[in-house]
C-alpha positions, 0 to 999 in steps of 0.5 A: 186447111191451115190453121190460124198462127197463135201468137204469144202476148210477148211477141204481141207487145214487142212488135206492137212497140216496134210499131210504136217507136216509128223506126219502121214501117208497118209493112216493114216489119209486117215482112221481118216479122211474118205478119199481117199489117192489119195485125200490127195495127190491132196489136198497137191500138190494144197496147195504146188502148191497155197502157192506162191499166198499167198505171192504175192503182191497186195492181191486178184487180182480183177475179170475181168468182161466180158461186152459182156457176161453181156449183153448177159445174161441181154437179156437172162433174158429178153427173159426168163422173158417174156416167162415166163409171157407168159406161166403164162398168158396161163396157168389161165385157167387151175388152174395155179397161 
């Protein structure tokens, strides 16, 4: 069973503008580039659909920090810590670190 390729955003953006300028086909660079067309076409709506962001005012919008699902985490952590030091404790006898 194969896996899917993960393309980086760079490689996303450069054949998305390929497609944009219109030089080629979608299925001509479909085969230089090793994908799908229905890649190329997802990946030129999104760049067409996220241009605008580009222009807005402010820059990159800070990310909002969720203080209730950090502290869950942090006791999830702890809970995870001790069992592992528990388990660690345990497992001695039978040749464990």
């Amino acid at each position: 069973m194969s896996k899917r390729k993960q393309h980086a955003p760079e490689f996303k953006a450069k054949v998305a503008l390929e497609a944009l300028k219109g030089e080629a086909t979608v299925s001509e660079l479909a085969s230089r580039f090793g994908v799908h067309p229905t890649m190329i076409n997802q990946w030129k709506r999104a760049l067409l659909d996220g241009a605008s962001g580009v222009f807005e005012r402010g820059g990159r919008k800070t990310p909002v920090i969720d203080e209730d699902q950090v502290r869950d985490l942090h006791a999830k952590i702890g809970e995870l810590a001790v069992a592992n030091s528990f388990l660690e404790r345990k497992l001695k006898p039978w040749g464990g670190k």
